[in-house]
C-alpha positions in Angstrom: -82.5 -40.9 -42.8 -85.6 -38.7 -42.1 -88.3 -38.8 -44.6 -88.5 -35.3 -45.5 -84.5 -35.9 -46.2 -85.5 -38.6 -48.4 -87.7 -36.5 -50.1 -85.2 -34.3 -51.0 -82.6 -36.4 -52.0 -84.7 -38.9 -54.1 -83.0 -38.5 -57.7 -83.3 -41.0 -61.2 -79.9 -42.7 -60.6 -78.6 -44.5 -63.8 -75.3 -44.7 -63.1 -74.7 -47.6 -60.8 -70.8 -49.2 -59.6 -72.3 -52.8 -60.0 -72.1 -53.3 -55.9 -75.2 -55.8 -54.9 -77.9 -54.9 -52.3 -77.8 -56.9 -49.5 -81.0 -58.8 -49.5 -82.5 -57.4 -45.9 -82.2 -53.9 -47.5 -84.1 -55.0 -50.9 -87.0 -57.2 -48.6 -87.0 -54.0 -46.3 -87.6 -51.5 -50.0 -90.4 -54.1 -51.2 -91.8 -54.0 -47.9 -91.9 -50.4 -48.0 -94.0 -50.7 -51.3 -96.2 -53.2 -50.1 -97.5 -50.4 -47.1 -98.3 -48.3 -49.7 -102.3 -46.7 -49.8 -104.3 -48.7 -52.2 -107.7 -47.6 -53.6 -110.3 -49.4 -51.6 -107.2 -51.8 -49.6 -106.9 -53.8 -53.1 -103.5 -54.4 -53.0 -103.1 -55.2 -56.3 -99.1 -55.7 -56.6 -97.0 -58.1 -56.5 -93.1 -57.9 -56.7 -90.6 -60.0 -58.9 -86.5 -58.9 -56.8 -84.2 -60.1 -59.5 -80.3 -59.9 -58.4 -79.4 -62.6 -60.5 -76.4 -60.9 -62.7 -77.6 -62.4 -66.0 -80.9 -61.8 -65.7 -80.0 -58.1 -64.8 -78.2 -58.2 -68.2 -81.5 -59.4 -69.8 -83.3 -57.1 -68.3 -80.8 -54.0 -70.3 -83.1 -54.0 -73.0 -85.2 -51.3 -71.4 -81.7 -49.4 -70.9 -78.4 -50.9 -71.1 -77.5 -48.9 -67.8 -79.7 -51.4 -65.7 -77.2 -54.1 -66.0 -74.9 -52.9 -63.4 -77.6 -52.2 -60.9 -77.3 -54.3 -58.0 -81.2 -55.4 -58.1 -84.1 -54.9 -60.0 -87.6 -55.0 -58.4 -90.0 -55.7 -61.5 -94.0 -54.4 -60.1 -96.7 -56.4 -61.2 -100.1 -55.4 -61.3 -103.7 -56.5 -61.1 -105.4 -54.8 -63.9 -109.0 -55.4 -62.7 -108.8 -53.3 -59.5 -110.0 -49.7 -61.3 -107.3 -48.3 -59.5 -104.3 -50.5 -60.4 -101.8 -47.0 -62.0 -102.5 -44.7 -59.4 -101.6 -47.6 -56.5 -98.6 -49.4 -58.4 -97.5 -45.3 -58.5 -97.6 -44.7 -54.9 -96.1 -48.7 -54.3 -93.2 -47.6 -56.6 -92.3 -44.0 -54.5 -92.3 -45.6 -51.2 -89.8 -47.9 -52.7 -87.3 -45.3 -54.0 -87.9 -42.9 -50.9 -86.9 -46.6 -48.7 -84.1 -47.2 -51.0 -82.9 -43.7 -50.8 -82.8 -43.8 -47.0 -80.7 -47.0 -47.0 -78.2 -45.5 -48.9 -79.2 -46.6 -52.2 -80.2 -45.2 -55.4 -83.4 -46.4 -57.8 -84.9 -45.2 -61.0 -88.8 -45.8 -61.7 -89.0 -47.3 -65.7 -91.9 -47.2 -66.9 -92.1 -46.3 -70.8 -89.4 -48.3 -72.3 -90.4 -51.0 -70.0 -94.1 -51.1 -71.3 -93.0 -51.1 -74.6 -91.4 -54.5 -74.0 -93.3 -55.7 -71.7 -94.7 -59.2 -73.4 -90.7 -59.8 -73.6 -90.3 -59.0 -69.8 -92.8 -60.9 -68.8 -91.7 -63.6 -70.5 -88.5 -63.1 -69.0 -89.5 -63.0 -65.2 -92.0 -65.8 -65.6 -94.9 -62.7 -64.8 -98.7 -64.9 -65.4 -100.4 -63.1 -68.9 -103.2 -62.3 -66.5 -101.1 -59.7 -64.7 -99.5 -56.4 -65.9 -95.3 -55.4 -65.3 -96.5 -51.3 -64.5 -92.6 -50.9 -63.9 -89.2 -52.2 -63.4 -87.3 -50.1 -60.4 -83.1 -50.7 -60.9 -81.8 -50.4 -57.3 -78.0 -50.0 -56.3 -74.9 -48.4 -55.2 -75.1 -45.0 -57.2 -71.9 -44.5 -59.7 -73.1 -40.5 -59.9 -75.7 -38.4 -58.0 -77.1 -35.9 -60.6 -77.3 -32.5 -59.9 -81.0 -31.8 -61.0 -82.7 -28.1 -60.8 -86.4 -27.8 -59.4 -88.5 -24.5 -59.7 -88.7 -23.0 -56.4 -91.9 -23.3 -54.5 -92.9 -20.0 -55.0 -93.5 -20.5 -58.6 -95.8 -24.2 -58.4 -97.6 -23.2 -54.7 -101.4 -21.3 -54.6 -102.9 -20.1 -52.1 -106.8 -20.5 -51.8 -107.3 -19.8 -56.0 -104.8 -20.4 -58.4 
């Protein structure tokens, strides 16, 4: 799929049919996140795949619609480079741009996810030292939402606002 088709087609999918992702497809989405720009080349992620069925069921207390993704990848963050949101951010879109042109669909959870995230941690074995930014579900989408966007005309300026 070309990127700018990726672009496009990149929706939140939590409906998933249960279907696993084949693990080349999930190293090849991780890999994707790892290319991501960094401020100053810090590279402060790491990445925590988790495919194991129960452990996905765990995982449902951010949403009880994550159990029947096929993966979740779980991003985990250095806190002491100054720019460890804006880089985990970009990590996390290359990720569901990559798993959109495989065929896949992904949802970026942040907010329910940081409000549990001592639990999560706990959960994926993720060092106190180190912050979970985000758990991205990955799978086989059940439903494609249909989602409206303004139209360019209405978010683009030219020279001044």
């Amino acid at each position: 799929m070309d990127t700018l088709d990726a672009i496009r087609d990149r929706r939140s999918i939590r409906q998933f049919t249960g279907e696993g992702v084949p693990r080349a497809d999930l190293q090849t989405i991780v890999d994707c996140g790892r290319l991501a720009a960094s401020g100053s080349n810090r590279q402060p992620w790491e990445f925590v795949v988790v495919t194991n069925r129960p452990v996905l069921e765990s995982l449902a207390i951010v949403g009880d619609w994550i159990a029947k993704a096929g993966a979740v990848v779980a991003v985990v963050m250095d806190s002491s480079s100054r720019w460890w949101v804006e880089d985990g951010a970009a990590a996390i879109e290359n990720m569901l741009l990559a798993s959109v042109a495989l065929g896949f669909g992904a949802c970026w959870v942040e907010g329910d996810a940081l409000q549990r995230e001592d639990k999560l941690k706990d959960l994926l074995g993720v060092p106190a030292s180190k912050r979970l930014m985000a758990l991205v579900p990955i799978g086989v989408a059940a439903r494609v939402p249909v989602v409206d966007k303004k139209p360019l005309v209405e978010v683009l300026h030219w020279e001044k606002y």
